[in-house]
BARO-673196 format. One record per residue: residue in three letters; x, y, z of N, C-alpha, C in turn. Coordinates in steps of 0.001 Angstrom, whole numbers, plus 500000, padded with zeros to 6 digits. Atoms other than C-alpha are relative to their C-alpha. Layout:
N
ALAXYZXYZXYZ;...
end
This chain:
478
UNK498983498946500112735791652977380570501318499356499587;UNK498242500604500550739198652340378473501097500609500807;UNK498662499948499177742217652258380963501005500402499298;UNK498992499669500983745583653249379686500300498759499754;UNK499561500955499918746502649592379835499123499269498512;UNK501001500384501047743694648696377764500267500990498373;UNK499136499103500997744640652018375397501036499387499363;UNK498925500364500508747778650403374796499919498723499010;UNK500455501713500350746281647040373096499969500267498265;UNK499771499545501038747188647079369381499087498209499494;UNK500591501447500862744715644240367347500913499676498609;UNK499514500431501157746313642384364505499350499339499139;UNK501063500754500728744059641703361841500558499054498882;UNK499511500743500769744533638894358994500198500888498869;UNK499564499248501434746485640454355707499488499161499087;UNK500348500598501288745581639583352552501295499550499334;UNK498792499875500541748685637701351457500443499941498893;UNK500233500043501806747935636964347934499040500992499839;UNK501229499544500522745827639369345765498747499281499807;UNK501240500359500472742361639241345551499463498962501729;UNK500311500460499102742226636567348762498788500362501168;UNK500857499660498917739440636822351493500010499112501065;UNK499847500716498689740149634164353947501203499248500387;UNK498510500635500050743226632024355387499454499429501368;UNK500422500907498884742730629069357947501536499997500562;UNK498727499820499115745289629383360945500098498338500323;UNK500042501216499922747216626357360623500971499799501529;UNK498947500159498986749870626863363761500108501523501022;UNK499471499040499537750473629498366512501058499966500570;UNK498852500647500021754025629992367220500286500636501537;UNK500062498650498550753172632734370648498818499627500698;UNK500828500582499248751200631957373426499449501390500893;UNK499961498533498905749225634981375980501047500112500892;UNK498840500428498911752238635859377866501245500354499318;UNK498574499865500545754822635985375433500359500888499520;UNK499391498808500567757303638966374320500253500215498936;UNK499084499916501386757548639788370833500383501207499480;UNK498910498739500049759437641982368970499260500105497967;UNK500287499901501736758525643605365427501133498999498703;UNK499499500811501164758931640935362549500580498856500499;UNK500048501180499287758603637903364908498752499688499067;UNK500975501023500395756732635559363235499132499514500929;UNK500738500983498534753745634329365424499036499394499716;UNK500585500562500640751690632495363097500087499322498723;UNK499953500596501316751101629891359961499019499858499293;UNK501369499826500579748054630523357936500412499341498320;UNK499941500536501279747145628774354933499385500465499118;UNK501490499577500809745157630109352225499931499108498513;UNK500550500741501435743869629208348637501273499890499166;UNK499079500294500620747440629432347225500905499225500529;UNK499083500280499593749793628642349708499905500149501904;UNK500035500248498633750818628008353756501137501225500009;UNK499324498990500084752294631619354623500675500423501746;UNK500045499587498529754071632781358234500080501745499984;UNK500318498781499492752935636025359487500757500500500815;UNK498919499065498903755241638482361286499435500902500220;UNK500582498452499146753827640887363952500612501363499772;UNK499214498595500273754473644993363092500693500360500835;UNK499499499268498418755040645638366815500665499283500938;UNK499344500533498625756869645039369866498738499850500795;UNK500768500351498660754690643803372959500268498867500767;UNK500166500986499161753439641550374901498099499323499404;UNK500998500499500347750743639084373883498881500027501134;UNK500855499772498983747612639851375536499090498901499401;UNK501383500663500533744825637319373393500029499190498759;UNK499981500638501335744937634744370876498133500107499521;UNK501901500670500287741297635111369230499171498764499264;UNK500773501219500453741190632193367320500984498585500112;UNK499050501127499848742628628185367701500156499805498729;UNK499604501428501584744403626540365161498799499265499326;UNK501086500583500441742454625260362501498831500378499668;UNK500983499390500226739924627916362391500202500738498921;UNK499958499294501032738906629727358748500131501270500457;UNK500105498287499595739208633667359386500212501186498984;UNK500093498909501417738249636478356921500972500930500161;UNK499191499079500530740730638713355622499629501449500907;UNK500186498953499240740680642085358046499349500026501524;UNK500588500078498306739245640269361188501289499618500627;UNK499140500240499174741516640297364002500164498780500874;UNK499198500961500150743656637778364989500667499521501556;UNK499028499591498595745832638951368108499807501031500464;UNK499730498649499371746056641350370482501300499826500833;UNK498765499366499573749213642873371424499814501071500707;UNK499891498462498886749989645187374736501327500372499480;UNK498370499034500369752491647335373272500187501181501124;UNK499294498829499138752616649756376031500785499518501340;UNK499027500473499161754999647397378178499754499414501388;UNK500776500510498570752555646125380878499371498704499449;UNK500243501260500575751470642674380967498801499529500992;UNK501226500748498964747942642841382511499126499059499570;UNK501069500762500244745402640637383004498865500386498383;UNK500360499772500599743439639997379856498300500757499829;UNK501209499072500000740139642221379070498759499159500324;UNK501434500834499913736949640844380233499682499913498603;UNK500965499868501305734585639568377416499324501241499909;UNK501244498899500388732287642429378072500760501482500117;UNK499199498623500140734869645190377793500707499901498979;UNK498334500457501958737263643710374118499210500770499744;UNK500597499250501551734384645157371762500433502076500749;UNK499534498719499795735552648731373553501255499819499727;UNK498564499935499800739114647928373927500266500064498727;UNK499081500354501389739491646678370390499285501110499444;UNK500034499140499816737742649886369616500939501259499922;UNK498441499105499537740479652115371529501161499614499663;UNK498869500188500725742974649780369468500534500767498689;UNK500043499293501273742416651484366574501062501226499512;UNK499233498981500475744929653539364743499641500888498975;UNK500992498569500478744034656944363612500535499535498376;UNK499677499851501700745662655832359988498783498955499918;UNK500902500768500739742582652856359758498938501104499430;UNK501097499368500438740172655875359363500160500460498521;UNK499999499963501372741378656014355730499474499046499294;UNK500724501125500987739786654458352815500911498521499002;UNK498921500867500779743343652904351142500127499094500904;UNK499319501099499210744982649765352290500988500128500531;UNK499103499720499234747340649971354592501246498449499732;UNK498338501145500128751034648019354010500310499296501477;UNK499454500362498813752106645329356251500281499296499796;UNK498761501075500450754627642647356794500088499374498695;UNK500455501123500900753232640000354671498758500526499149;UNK501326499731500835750831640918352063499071501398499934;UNK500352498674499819748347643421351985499177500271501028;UNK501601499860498811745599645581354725498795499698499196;UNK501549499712499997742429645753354448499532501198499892;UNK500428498487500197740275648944353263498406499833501426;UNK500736499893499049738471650018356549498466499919499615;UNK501425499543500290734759649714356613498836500181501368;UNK500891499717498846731548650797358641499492498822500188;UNK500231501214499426730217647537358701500742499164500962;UNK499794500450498517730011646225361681499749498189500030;UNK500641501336500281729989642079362014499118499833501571;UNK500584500675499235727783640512364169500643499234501035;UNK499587500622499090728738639229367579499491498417499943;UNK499921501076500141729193635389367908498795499639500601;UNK501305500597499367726074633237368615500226499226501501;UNK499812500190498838726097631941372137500531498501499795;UNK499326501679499882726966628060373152498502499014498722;UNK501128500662501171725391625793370182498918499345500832;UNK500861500453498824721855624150371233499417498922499202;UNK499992501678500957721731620252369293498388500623500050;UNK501384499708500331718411620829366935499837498659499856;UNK500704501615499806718028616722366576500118499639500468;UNK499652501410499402718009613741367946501276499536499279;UNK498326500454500830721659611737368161499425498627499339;UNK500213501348501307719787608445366430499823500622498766;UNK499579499728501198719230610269363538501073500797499206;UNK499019499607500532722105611914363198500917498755499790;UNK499145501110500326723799608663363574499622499334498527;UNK500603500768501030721759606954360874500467501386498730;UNK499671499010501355722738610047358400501521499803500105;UNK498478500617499811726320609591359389499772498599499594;UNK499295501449500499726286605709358626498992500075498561;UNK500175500257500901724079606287355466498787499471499915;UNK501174501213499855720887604769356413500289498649500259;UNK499945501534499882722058601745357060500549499589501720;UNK499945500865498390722104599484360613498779500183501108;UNK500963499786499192719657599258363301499813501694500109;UNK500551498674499176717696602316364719500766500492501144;UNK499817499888498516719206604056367573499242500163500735;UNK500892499774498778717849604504370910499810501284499838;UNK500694498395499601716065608258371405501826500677500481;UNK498292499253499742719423610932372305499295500735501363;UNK500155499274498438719819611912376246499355501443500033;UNK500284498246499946718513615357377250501359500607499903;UNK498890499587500315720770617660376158500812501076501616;UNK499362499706498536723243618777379377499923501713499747;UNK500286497757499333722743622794380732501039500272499023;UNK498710499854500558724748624678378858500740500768501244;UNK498929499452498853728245626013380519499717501404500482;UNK500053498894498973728294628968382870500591500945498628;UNK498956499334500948729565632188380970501297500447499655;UNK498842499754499918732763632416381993501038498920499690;UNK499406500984500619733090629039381056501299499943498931;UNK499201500187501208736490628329378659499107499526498762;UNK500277500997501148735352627383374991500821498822499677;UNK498662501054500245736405623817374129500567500619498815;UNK499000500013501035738999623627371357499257498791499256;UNK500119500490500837737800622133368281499742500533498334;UNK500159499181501200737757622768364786498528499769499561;UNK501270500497500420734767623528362460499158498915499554;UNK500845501599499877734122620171360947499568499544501484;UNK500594500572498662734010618698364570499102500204500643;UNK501242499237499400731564621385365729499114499655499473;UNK501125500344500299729565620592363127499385498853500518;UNK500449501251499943729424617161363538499701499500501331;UNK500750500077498337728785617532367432498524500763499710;UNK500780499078500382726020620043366171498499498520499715;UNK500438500945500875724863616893363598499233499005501104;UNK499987500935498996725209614589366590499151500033501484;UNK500712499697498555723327616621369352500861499905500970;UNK499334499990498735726664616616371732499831501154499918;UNK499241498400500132727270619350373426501587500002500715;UNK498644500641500199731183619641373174500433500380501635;UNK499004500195498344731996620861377183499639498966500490;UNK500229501375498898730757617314378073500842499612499485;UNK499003501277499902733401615775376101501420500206499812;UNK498313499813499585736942615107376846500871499406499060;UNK498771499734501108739099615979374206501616498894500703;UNK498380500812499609742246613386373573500736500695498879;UNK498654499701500317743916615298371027500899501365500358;UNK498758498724499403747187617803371010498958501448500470;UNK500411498843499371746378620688373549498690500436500442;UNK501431500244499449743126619614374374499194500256499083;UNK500621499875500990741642620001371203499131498421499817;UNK501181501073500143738131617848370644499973499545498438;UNK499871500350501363738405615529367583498953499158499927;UNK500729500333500102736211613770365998499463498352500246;UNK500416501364498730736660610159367746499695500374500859;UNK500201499814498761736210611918370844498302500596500181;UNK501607499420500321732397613274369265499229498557500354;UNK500312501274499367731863609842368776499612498848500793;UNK499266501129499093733155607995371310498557500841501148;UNK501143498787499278730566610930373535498349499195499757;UNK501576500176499663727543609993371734499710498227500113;UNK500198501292500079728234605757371632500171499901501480;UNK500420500676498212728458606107375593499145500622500193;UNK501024499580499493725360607841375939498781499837499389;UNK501167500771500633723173605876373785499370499317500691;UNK500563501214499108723233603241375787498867500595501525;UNK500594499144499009721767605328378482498440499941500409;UNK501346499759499883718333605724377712499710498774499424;UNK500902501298500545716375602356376665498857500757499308;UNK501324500003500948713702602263373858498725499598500788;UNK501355499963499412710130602677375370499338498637500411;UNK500449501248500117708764599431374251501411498432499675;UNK499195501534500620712160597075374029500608500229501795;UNK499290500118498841714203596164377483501251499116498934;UNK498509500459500636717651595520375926501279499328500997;UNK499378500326499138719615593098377147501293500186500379;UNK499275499597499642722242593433379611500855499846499162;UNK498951500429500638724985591814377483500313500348498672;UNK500650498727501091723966594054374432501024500816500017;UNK499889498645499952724090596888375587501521500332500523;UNK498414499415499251727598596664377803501083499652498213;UNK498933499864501153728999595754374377499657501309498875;UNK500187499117500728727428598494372647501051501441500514;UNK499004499199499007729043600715375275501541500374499868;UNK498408500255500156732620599525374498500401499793498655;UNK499279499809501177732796600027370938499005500783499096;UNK499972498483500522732593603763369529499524499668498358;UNK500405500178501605731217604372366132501716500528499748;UNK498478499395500702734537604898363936499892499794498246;UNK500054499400501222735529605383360440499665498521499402;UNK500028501556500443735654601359359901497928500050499827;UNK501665500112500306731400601651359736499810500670499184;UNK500474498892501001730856604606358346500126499368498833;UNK500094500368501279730213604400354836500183501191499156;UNK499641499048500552731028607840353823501009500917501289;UNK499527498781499414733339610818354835500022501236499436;UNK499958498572500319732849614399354401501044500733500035;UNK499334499465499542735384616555353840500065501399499034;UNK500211498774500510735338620436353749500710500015498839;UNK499181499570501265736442621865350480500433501481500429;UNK499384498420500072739255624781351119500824499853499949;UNK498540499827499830742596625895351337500271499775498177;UNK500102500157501393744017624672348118499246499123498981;UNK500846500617501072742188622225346762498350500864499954;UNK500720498904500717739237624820346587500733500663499124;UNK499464499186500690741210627148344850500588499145498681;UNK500147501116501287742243623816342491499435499837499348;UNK501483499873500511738759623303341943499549500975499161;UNK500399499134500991738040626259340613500449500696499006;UNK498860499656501260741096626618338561499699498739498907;UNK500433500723501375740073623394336585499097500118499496;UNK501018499845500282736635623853336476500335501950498943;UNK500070499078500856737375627437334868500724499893498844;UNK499134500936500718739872625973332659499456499433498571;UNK500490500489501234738169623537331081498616500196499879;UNK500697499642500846735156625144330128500445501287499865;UNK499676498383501050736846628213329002500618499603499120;UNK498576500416501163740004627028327113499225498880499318;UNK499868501199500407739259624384324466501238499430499949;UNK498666501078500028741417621678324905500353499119499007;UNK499451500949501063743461619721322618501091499409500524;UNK498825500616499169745960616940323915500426498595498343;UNK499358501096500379748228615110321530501241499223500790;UNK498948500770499754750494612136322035501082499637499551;UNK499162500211500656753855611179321177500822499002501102;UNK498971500736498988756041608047322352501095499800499380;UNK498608499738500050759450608194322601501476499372500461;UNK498837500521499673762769606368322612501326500895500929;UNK499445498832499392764414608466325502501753498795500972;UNK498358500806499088767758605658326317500909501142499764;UNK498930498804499631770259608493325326499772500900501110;UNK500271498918498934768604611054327293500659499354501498;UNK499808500481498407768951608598330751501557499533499735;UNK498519500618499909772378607243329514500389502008500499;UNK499169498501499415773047611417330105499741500587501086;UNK500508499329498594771559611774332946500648499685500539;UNK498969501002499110773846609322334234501501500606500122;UNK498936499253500444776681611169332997500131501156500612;UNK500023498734499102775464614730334349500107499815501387;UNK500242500061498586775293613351337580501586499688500715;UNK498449499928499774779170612557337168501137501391500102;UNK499247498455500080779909616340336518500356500877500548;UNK500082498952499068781538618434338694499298501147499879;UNK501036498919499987779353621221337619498681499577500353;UNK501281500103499230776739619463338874499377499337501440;UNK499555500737499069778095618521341971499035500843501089;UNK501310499350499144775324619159344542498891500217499648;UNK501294500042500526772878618995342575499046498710499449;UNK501005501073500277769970617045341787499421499977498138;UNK501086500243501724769288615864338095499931498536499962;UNK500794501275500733767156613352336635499135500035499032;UNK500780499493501074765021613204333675499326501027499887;UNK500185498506500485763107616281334093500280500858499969;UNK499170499159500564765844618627334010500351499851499043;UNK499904500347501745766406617185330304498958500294499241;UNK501595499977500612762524617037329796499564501709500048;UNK500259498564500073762405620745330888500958500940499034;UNK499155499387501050765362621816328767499347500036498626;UNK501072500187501254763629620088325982499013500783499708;UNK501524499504500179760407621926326326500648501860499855;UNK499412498267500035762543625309326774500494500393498472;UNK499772499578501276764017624636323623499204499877498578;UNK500906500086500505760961623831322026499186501565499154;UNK500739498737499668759450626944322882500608501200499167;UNK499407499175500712762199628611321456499843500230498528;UNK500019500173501379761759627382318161498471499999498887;UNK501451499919500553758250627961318262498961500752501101;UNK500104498776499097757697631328320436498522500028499775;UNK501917499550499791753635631655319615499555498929500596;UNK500863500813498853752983628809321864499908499933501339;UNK499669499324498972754609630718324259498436501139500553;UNK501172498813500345750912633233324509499317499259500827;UNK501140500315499278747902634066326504498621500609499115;UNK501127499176500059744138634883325846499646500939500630;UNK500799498782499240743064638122326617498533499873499238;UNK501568500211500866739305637793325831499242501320500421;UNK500743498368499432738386641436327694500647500754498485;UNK500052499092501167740493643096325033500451499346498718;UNK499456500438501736740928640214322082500795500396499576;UNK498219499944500823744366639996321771500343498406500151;UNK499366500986499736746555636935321956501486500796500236;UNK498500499710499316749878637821324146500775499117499929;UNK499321500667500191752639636513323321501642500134500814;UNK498779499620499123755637636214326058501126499628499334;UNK498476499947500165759086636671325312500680499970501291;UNK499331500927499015759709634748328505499170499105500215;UNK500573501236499639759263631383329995500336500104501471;UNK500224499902498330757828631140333625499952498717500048;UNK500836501315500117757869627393333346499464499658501594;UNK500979500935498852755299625904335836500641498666500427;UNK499723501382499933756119622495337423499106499522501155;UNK500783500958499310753228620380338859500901499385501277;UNK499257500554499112753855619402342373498622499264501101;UNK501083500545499243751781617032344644500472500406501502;UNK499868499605499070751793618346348089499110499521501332;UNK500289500504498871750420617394351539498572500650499810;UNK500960499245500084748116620341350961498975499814498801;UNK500360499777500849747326619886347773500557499957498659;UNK499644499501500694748245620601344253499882501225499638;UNK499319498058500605750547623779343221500693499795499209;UNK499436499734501239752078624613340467500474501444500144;UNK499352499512500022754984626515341242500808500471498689;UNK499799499879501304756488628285338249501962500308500481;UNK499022499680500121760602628750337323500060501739499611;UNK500154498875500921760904632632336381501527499967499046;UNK499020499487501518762571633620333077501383498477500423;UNK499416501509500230763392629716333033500999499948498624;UNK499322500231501223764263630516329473501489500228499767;UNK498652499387499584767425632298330838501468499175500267;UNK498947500544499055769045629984332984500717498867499226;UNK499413501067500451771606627457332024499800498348500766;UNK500262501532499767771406623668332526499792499997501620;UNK500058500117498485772941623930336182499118500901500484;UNK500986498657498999771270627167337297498447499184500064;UNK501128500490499972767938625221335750499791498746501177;UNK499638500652499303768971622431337660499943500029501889;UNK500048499426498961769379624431340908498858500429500176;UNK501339499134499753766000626384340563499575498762500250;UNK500757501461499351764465622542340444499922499824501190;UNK499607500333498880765879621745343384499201500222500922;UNK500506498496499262764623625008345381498762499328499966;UNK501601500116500376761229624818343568499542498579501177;UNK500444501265499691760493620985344583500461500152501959;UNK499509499237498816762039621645348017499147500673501304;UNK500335498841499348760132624421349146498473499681500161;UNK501608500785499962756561622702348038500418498454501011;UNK499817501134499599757603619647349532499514500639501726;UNK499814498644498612758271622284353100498272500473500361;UNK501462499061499805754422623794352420500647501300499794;UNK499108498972499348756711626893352287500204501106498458;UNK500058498814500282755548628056348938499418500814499275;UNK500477498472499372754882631651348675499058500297498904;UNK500949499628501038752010632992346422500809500770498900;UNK499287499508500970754234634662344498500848499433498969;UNK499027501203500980756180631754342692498540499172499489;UNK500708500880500936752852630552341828498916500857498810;UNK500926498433501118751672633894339741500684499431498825;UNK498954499045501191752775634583336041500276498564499503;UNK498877500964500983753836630942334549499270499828498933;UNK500403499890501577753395630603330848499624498811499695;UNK500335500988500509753718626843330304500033499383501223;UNK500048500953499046753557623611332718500636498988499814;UNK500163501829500270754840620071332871499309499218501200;UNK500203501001498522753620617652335082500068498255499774;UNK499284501264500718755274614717335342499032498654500821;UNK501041501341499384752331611651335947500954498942500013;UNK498652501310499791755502609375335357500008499001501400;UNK499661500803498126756411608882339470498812499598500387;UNK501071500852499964753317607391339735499419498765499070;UNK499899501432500999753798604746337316499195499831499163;UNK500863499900500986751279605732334949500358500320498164;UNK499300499783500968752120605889331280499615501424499376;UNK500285498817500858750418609337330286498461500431500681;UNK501527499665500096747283611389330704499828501328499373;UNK500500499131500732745394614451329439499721501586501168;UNK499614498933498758746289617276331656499289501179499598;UNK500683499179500151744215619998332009500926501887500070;UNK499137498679499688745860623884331434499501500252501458;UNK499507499059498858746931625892334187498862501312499327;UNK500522498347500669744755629260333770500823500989499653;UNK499052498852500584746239631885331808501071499611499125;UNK498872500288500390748661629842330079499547498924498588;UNK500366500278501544748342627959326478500780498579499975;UNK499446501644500376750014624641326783500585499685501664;UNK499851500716498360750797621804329498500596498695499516;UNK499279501094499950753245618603329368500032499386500812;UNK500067501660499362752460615446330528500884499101499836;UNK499364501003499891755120612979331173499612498865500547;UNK500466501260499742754636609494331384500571499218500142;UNK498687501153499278756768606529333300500750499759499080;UNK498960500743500837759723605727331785500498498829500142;UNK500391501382499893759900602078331137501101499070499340;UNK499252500659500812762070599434329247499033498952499350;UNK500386500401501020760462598456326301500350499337498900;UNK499549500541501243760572596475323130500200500736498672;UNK500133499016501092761611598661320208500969499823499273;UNK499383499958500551763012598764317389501157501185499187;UNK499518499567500143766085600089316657501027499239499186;UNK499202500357501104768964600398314152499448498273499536;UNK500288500992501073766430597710312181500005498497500973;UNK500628501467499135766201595117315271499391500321501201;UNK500743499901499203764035594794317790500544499973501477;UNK498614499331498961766255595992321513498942499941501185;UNK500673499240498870765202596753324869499891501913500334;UNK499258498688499807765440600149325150498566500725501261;UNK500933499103499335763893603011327528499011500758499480;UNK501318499496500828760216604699326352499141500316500823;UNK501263499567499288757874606831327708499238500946498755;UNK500720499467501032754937608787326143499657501207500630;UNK500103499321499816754427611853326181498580501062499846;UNK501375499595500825751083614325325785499762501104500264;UNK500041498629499728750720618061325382498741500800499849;UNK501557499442500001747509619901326059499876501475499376;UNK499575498773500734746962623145324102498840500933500304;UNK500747499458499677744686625633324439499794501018497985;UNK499898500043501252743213625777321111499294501128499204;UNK500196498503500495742021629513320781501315500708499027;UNK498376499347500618745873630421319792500808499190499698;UNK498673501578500376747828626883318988499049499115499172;UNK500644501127500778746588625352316065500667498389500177;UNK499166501213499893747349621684315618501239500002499628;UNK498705499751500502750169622613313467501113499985500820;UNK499187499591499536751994624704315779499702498986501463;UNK499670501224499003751325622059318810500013498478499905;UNK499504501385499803752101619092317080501344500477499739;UNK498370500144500284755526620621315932500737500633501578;UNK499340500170498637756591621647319811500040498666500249;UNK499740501373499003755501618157320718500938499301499615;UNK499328501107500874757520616539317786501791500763500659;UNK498614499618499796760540618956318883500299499483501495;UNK499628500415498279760567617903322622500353498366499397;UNK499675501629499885760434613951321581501436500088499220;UNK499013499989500913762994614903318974501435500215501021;UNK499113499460499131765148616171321445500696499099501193;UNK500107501004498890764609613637324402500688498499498882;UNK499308501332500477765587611168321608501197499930499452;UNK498841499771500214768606612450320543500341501387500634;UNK499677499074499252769794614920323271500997501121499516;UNK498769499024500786772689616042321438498950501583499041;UNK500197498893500579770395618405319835499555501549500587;UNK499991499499498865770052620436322696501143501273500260;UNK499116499059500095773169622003321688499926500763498543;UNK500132500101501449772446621920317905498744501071499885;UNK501186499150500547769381623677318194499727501297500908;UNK500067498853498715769914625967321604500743500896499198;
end
């Protein structure tokens, strides 16, 4: 029977914060059961295939239920939280009374078929499908010697046979805290995880502590036909399998580098690619960088070569607007923008994103200058938003800060060309007729060769080097 207390329990399911999305792994909770929040409190950090997003609750309450730990994947429209919004702060719902409660959470607007608006992103369109209740406490299907021996690769002695596996916990038991890799690999391993005692943050079971579980309980059981000696075995005891043996590591594919993955892989077998090179005497350019950085108009701000290298490419673009275009292959057109979203490659903790500038083509030196800033900034943070990474036309990405001289960069989807920068160096070159030190990097632009003949993407590339090598034209040709 649903109480009023229980009545009052509002579920918060995961939004869709980018289009199209279906899942988002909770990377942080910022509210604990217990705590008061207030509509458009943030009480979560979820990551998904574009970006690391914080979630703000619709309602006032009181937190009655976190349903999932940190670190766990969670589909788009499954719930998340429960919130007592009717101002009482009872005890939380038995297990065998939520699937009613959350139930009687329900708001008479889900019985529509549209999506419903909320903070961050979008609802979910209600459905009759029903999911399946969670499988009970896991029940190890092998032996832990051969899971060990698949973990190290086949290689090292045999293990000993794996202990009987311990009762499982009572039902009222807590679940440990661990994420899915770990489960698995207790799964892999034959632990079962309430025997072992979690050392990292908040009691969460990691995967030394799986380990460390099944290398003290090897020793345990002796091999049938061997008696192993004492002095063995107490050293086997006191040192854990760890990453130093292993010979491989697994690691899930999600968040963004899935969503990477399947942006290159669609990429390059859709787009043909074409990447020319061009190297370039760029000492004026850095003698002006040196200079802009003296300018009170650019006082607070951050420039260095690729605010020159992006000007360059802006004014490129200008002077040669059809390389600005996309493929439409549903209705065989070639689109051609009369703006520049420029993209800018960014290496991130998470991943690679490719945050775009909007109507880059607009802004002046400083403003461009300033958007940099922001942009680089905000990826650096994790902090950004699916929406700065929609819509960009072209790319650079500068392989330079990694001391590499150039490579062959693969498009961005949807977009028709991509700039590769490459370390800038002090080189031997000849100039005014003698041979100098001067500064030189190379440059290499990838095209997408449905709509950019060679023509029209060797004469952008020749106008960017042209540019980078005598800057002054920047004004001459803007």
């Amino acid at each position: 029977m649903t109480t009023m207390t229980e009545a009052s329990v509002r579920e918060f399911k995961m939004p869709d914060v980018g289009e199209g999305l279906t899942e988002a792994e909770i990377l942080k909770w910022y509210v604990q059961p217990g705590d008061t929040v207030t509509d458009g409190q943030v009480v979560c950090e979820v990551e998904t295939a574009k970006a690391a997003v914080e979630l703000p609750i619709p309602y006032d309450g009181v937190v009655r239920e976190l349903h999932f730990p940190e670190g766990t994947t969670v589909d788009v429209g499954t719930s998340i939280i429960a919130v007592d919004v009717g101002g009482g702060g009872a005890a939380p719902v038995p297990a065998a009374e939520q699937p009613a409660a959350a139930e009687s959470a329900e708001e008479p607007k889900a019985a529509g078929s549209g999506r419903q608006p909320v903070l961050v992103g979008y609802g979910v369109a209600t459905s009759s499908t029903r999911r399946r209740p969670r499988k009970g406490p896991e029940v190890p299907v092998q032996q832990a010697s051969t899971a060990i021996q698949t973990e190290l690769n086949g290689h090292g002695p045999a293990a000993p046979a794996a202990p009987a596996p311990a009762p499982p916990a009572p039902a009222g038991a807590e679940r440990p805290l661990a994420k899915p890799p770990v489960r698995k690999l207790a799964k892999d391993l034959g632990v079962d995880l309430t025997t072992v005692v979690p050392t990292g943050p908040d009691g969460i079971i990691t995967r030394e502590d799986v380990h460390a579980a099944v290398a003290a309980a090897v020793p345990a059981v002796p091999e049938p036909s061997v008696t192993p000696a004492p002095a063995p075995a107490a050293t086997a005891a006191q040192t854990p399998v760890s990453y130093d043996t292993a010979r491989e590591t697994r690691i899930p594919v999600k968040g963004v580098r899935k969503a990477t993955a399947a942006a290159m892989v669609g990429s390059a077998f859709t787009a043909p690619h074409v990447t020319e090179f061009v190297t370039v005497d760029v000492t004026r350019t850095m003698k002006l960088v040196e200079e802009l950085k003296a300018d009170k108009e650019f006082a607070g701000l951050r420039v260095n070569p690729l605010l020159l290298i992006a000007k360059a490419l802006l004014v490129a673009i200008r002077r040669n607007p059809d390389v600005n275009a996309s493929w439409d292959e549903a209705a065989q057109e070639i689109v051609v923008k009369h703006y520049v979203n420029l993209g800018i490659a960014a290496a991130t903790p998470r991943g690679l994103i490719v945050p775009n500038i909007k109507d880059a083509h607009a802004k002046t030196l400083p403003q461009l200058a300033e958007s940099l800033g922001e942009l680089v900034a905000t990826a650096r943070d994790g902090k950004t938003s699916p929406a700065a990474m929609q819509g960009g036309t072209v790319t650079i990405t500068n392989v330079g800060v990694f001391g590499v001289d150039t490579g062959t960069p693969i498009l961005n989807p949807g977009e028709s060309a991509i700039l590769a920068v490459g370390a800038i160096k002090p080189q031997p070159w000849v100039h005014k007729g003698k041979v100098k030190p001067r500064q030189v990097t190379t440059l290499a632009l990838s095209f997408d060769h449905r709509l950019v003949d060679g023509e029209l993407g060797s004469k952008v590339l020749a106008d960017v080097a042209a540019i980078l090598e005598q800057p002054k034209r920047l004004i001459t040709w803007a």
